[in-house]
KOLKOLFI-612127 format. One line per 8 residues: number of its first residue (from 1); their letters; for each residue x, y negated, z of N, C-alpha, C, O. Coordinates in pm, whole numbers, plus 50000, padded with zeros to 5 digits. Example, Ala and Ser with C-alpha at 12.3 -4.5 7.8 and 13.67 -1.06 7.14 Angstrom:
1> as> 51319 50569 50780 51230 50450 50780 51320 50330 50780 51424 50332 50846; 51285 50225 50708 51367 50106 50714 51290 49997 50787 51341 49886 50804
# end
This chain:
1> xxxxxxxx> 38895 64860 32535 39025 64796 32546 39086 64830 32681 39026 64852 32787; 39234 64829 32656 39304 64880 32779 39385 64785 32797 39400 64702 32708; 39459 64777 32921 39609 64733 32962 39685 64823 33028 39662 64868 33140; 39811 64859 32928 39907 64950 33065 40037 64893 33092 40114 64824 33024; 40042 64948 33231 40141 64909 33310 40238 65045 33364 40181 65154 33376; 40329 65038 33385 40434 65086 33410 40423 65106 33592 40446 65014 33669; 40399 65187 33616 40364 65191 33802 40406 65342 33848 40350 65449 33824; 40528 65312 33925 40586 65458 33976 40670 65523 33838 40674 65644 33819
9> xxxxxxxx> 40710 65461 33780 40789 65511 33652 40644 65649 33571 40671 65747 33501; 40498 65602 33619 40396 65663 33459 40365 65555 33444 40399 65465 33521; 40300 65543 33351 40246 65423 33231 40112 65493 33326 40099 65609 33364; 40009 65361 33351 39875 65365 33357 39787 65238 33304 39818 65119 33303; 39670 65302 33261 39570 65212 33228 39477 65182 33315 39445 65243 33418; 39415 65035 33245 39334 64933 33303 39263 64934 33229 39295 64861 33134; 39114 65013 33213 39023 64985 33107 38959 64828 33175 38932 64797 33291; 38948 64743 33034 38913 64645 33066 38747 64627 32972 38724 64715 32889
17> xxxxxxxx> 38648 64519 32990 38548 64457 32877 38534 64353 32909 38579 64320 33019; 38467 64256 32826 38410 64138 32832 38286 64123 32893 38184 64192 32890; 38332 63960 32985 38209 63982 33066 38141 63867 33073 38043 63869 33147; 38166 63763 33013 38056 63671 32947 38108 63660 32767 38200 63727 32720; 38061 63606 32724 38020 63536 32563 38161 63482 32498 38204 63523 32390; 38240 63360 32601 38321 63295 32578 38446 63408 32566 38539 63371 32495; 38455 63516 32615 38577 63604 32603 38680 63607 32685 38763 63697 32697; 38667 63443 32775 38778 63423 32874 38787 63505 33016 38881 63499 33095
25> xxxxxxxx> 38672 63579 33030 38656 63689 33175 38651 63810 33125 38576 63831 33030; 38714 63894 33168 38699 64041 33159 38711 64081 33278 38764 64016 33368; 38659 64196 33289 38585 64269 33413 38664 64401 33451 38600 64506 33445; 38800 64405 33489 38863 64542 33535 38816 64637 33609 38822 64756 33576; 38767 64595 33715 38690 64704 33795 38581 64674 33858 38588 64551 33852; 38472 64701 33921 38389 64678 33919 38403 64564 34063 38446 64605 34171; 38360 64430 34042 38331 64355 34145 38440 64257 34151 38423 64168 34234; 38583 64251 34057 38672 64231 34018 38688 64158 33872 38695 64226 33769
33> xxxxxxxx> 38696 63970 33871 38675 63943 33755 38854 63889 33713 38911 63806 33785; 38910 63939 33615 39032 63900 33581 39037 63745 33452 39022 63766 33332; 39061 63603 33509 39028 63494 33389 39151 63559 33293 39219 63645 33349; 39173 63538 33201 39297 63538 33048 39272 63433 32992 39176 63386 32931; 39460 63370 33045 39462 63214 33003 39626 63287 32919 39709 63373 32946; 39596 63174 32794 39706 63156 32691 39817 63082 32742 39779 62967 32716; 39912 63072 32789 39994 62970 32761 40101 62996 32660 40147 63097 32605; 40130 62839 32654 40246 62819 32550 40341 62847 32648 40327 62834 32770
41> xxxxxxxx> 40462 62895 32570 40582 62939 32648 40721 62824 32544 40782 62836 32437; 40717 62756 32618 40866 62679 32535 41008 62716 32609 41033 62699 32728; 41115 62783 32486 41244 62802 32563 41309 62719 32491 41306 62702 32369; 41388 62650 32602 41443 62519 32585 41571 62512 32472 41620 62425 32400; 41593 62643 32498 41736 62715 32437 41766 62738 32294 41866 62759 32226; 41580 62722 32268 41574 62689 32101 41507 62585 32043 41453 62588 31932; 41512 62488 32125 41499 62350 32044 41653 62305 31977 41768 62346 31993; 41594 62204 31896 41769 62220 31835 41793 62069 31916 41710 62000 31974
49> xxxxxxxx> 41942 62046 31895 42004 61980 32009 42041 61894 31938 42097 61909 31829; 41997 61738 32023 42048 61621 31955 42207 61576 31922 42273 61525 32013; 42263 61596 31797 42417 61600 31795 42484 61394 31788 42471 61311 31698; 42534 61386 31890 42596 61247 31876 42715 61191 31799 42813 61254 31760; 42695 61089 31786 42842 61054 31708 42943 61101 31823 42914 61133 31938; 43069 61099 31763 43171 61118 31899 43230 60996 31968 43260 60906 31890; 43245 60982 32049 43304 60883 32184 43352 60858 32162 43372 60937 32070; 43473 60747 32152 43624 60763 32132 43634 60709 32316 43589 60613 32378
57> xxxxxxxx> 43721 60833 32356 43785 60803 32491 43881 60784 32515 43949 60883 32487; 43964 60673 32574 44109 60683 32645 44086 60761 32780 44042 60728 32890; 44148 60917 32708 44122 61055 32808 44203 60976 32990 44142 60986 33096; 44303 60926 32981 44409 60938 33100 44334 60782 33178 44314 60770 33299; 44309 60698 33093 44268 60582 33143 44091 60604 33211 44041 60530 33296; 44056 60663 33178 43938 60729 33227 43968 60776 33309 43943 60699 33402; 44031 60899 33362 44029 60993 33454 44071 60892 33569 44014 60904 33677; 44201 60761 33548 44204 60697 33651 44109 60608 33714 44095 60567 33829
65> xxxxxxxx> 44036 60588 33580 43901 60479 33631 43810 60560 33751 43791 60521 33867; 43766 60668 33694 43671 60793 33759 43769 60808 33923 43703 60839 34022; 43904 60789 33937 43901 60870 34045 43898 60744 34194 43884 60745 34317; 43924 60631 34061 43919 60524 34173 43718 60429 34206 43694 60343 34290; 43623 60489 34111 43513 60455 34140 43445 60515 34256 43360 60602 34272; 43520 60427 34342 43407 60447 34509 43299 60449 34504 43247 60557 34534; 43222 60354 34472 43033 60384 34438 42996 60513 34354 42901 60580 34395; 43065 60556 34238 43054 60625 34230 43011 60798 34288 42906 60862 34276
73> xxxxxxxx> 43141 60833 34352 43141 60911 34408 43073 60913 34588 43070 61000 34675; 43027 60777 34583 42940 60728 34729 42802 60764 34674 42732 60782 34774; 42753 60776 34601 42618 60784 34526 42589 60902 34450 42485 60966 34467; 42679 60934 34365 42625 61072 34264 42622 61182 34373 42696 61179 34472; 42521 61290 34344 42469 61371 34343 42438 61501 34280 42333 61524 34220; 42567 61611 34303 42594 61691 34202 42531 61867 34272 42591 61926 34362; 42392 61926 34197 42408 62037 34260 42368 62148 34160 42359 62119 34040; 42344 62263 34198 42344 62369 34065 42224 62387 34037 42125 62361 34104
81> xxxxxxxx> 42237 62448 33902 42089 62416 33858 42099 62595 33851 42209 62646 33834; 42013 62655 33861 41981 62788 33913 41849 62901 33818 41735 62915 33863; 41873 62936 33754 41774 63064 33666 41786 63152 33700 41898 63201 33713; 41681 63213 33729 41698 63377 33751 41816 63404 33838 41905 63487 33821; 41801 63324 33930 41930 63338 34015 42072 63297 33985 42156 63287 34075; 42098 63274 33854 42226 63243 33871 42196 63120 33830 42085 63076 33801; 42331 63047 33827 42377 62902 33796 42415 62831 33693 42530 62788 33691; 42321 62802 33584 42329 62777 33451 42400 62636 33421 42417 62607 33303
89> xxxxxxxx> 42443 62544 33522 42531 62439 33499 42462 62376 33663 42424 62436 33764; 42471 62210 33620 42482 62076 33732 42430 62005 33715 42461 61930 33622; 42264 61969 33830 42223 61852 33764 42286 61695 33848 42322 61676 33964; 42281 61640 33775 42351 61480 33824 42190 61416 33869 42084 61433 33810; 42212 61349 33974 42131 61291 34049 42175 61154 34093 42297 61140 34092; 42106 61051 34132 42137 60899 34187 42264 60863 34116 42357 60816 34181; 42273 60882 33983 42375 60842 33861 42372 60693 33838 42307 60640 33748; 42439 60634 33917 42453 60468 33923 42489 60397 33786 42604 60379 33746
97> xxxxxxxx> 42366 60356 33715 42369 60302 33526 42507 60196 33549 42540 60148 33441; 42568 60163 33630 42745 60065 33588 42853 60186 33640 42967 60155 33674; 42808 60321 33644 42953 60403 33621 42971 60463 33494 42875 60478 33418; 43062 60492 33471 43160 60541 33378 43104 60653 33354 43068 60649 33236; 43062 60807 33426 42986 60886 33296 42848 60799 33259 42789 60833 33156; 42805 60713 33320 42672 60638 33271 42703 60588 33136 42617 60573 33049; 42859 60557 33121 42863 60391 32989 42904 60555 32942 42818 60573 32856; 42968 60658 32949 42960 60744 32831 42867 60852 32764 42912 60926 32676
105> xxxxxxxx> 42733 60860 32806 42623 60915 32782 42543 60996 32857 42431 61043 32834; 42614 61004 32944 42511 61097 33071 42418 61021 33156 42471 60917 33196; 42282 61038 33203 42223 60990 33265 42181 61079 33388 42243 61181 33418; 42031 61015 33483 42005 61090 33573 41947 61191 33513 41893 61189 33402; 41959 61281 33585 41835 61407 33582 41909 61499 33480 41870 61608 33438; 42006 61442 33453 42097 61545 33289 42160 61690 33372 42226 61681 33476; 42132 61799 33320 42191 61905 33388 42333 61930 33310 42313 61903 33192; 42416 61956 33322 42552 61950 33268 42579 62101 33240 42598 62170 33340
113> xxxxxxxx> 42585 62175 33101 42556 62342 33122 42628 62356 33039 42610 62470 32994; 42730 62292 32971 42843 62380 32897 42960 62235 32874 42923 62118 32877; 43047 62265 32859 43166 62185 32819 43236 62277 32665 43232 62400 32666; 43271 62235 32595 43327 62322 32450 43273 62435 32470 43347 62530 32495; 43174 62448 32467 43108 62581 32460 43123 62676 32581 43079 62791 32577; 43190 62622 32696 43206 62716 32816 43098 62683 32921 43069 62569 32959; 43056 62769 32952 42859 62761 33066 42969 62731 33180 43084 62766 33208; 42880 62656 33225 42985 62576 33337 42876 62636 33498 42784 62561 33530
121> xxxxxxxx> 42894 62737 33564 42845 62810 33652 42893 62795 33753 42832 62847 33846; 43050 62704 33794 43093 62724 33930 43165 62535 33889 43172 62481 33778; 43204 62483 34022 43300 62390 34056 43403 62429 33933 43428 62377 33824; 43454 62559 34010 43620 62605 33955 43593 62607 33795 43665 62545 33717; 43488 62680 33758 43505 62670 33602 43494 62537 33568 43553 62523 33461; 43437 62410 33615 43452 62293 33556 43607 62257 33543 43649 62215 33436; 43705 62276 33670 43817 62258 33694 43894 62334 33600 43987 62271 33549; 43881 62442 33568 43970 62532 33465 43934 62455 33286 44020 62420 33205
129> xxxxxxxx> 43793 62448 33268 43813 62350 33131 43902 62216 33170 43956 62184 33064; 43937 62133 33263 43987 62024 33287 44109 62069 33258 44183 62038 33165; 44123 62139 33338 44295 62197 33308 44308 62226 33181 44389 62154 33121; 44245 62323 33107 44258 62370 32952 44247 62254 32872 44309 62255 32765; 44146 62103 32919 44170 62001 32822 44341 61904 32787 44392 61841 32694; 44374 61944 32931 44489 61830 33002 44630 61921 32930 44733 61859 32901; 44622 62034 32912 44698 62152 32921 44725 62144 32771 44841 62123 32733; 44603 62162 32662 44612 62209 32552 44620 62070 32453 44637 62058 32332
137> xxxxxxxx> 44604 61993 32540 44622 61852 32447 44476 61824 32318 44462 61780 32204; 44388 61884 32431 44222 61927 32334 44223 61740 32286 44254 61641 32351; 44170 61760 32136 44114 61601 32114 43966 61633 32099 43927 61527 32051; 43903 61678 32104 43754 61687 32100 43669 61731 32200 43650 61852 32215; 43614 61647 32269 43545 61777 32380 43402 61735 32351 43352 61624 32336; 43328 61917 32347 43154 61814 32383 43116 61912 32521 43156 62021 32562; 43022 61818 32567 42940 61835 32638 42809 61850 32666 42734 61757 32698; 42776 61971 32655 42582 62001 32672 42498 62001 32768 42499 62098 32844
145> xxxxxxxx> 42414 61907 32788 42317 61870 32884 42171 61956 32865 42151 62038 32776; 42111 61932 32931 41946 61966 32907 41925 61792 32946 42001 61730 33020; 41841 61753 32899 41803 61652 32925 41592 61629 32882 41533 61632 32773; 41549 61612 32994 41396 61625 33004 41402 61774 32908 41353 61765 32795; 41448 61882 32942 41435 62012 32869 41450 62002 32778 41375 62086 32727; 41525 61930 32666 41607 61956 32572 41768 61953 32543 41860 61897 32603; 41766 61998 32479 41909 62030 32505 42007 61899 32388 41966 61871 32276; 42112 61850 32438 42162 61696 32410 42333 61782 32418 42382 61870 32490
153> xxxxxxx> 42382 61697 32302 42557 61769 32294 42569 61634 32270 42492 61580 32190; 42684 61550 32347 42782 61438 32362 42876 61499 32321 42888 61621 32332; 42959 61419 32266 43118 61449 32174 43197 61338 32231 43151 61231 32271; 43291 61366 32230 43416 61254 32243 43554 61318 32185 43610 61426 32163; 43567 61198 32175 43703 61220 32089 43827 61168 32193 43805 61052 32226; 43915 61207 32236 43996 61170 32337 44160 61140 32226 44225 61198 32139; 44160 60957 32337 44282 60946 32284 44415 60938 32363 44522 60928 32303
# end
């Protein structure tokens, strides 16, 4: 048995054997024991996503509630959540359970990674769906979280 690898743009091998009974050590080179452990690999991206009833929101009466909640914005904790280098959305942190995204389904630790289907990667792109909601007179918006690594879609219905 072999392993090859890709080194200097040739493919080379690793003759490998077994080097006790159990199968879990193999022996690459001499004096050199390599363990081979299985793991499970879960991508979060294909669990299927808990779908909610929709919200009903008073869109304008909200936005004024939100801009006047001082504790709010004294407390939350908004920073990027980061893969492979880039910025796959926002996780919310010290999310105070008597604010307003609290009473509408978001909690702590929720990473915030798409709005109507747009990956929310910067500030500004959150700001440009805001505008496109306010703009286009959207009545439906959802919102996709990861939540404990699954993935959670909130709906609201804006009135």
């Amino acid at each position: 048995d072999f392993i090859v690898f890709l080194y200097n743009g040739k493919k080379e091998k690793m003759w490998i054997k077994k080097e006790n009974k159990s199968g879990n050590f193999v022996k690459a080179v001499p004096g050199v024991k390599v363990k081979i452990e299985k793991k499970k690999v879960v991508n979060p991206e294909l669990k299927t996503p808990d779908f909610k009833e929709p919200v009903v929101v008073d869109f304008y009466k909200t936005i004024e509630e939100l801009k006047n909640d001082k504790n709010l914005f004294k407390n939350l904790n908004i920073s990027p959540y980061i893969v492979d280098g880039k910025v796959e959305g926002f996780k919310l942190s010290k999310l105070p359970n008597n604010s307003i995204p609290f009473k509408f389904g978001l909690r702590e630790g929720d990473i915030v990674r798409r709005i109507n289907g747009t990956l929310i990667n910067s500030i500004s792109k959150g700001y440009v769906i805001y505008n496109q909601i306010v703009q286009n007179g959207t009545k439906i918006v959802t919102v996709e979280v990861l939540r404990n690594g699954r993935p959670v879609v909130l709906s609201y219905k804006l009135k």
